[in-house]
N, C-alpha and C positions, 0 to 999 in steps of 0.2 A: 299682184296688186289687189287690195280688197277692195268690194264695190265701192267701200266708200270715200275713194281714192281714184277713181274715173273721169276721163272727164267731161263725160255727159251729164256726171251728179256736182260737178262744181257751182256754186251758186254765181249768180249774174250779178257780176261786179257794181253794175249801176244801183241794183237793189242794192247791195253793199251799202253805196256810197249816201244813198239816203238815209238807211238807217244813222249811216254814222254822221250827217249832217243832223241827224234827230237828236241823236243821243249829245254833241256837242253842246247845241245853240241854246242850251237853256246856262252854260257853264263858260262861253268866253263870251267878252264885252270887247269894246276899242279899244284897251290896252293889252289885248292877245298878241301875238305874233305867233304866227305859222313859220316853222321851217322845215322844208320837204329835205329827205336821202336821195340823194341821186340812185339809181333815175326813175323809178314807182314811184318811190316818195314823192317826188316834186310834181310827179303828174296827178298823183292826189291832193298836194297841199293846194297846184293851183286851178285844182276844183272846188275844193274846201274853203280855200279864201274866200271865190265867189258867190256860191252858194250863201255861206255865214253871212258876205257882206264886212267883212273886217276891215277897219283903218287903218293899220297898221302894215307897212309893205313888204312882201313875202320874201324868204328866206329859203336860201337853199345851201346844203353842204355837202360835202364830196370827205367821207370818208377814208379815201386811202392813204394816206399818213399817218391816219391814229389805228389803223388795225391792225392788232397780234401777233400777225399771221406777213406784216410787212417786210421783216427781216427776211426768213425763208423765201417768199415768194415774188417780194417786190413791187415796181407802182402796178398798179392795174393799167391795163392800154388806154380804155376808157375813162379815165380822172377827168374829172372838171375841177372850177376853179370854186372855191365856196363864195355864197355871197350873203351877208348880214347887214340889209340897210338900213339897219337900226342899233340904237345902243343896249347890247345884249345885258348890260350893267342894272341889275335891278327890274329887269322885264320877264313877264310873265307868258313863258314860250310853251308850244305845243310843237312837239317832234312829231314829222310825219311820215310813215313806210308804210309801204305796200303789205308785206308779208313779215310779223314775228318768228321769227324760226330760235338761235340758239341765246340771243340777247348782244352778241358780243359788238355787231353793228352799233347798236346802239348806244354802246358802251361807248365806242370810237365817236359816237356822234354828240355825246356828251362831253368825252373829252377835245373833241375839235370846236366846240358851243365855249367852254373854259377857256380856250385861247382868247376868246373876243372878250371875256368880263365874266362875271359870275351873276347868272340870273336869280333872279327870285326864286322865281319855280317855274321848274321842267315837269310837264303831262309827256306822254305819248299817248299818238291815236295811231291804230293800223285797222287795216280793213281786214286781213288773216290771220289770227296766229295757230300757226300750223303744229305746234308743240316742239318737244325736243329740246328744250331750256339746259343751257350750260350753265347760267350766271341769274340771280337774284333780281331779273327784269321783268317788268308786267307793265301790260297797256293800260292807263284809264278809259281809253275808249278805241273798242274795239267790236269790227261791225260782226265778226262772227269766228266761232272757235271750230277746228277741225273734230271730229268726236273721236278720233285716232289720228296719233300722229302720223308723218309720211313718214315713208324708210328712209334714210340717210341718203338713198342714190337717187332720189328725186327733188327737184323742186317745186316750188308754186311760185311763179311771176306772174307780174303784171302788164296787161300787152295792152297799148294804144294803135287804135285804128281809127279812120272816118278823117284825117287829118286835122290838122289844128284847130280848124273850126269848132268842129264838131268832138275832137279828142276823147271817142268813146273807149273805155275802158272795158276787157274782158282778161278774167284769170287761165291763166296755163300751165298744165301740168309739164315739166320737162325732167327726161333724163339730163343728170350731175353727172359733167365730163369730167371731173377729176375721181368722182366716186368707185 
């Protein structure tokens, strides 16, 4: 592993998250809608919600239906159900995950977004993108890039602690059990 892939040099997720509350608030108004990925994503969309301040009520989607990889592999154990409490038809939504890795999530989360209507315009914000891009996917706002990608046998998540209250977020390097 190179140093710069430790994880004692990971940056602290909270700094993260302000930057990317920075880098947002000059760019969504009250007709935003956030929708988090399960399950990072949602634990930053509903930081992000608050933080911004948005009227608009938060959104979360579960992935496993629309990914690629569902034939071969099948549901995930952990599926949730998605939830869109708004009319996705004509709104102006911001996708929200943890870690950018090969795009294809996203892809999934665009085409599970299409099942409800066809929005105006889809952003995405993540807090990592860690490289390694399969597909023609990039963040508009995104709190920081890796300067080397990771090898295929690791990950970057996103890990909450301090309980719900408090729902502090810190990143974690993990060895990929299927790698």
């Amino acid at each position: 592993m190179s140093k710069a892939h430790t994880l004692a040099n990971l940056p602290d997720a909270e700094t993260l998250l302000a930057t990317l509350v920075k880098a947002m608030r000059p760019h969504v108004g009250p007709a935003t809608a956030l929708v988090g990925i399960h399950t990072g994503g949602v634990w930053l969309a509903e930081r992000l919600h608050t933080a911004l301040g948005l009227a608009m009520p938060l959104g979360s989607i579960d992935v496993s239906f629309h990914r690629d990889d569902y034939s071969s592999k099948g549901l995930h154990p952990g599926a949730k159900a998605s939830v869109i409490p708004f009319d996705v038809a004509g709104a102006q939504i911001v996708l929200v995950d943890d870690v950018l890795y090969t795009g294809r999530t996203i892809r999934a989360a665009m085409n599970e977004l299409y099942d409800y209507g066809r929005p105006d315009r889809i952003d995405l914000a993540v807090l990592v993108d860690r490289g390694g891009r399969e597909l023609p996917i990039g963040a508009r706002y995104c709190a920081y890039t890796l300067a080397e990608p990771l090898p295929d046998t690791q990950e970057l998540v996103l890990a909450r602690g301090g309980g719900q209250a408090q729902s502090l977020l810190s990143l974690m390097l993990k060895e990929r059990p299927d790698a």
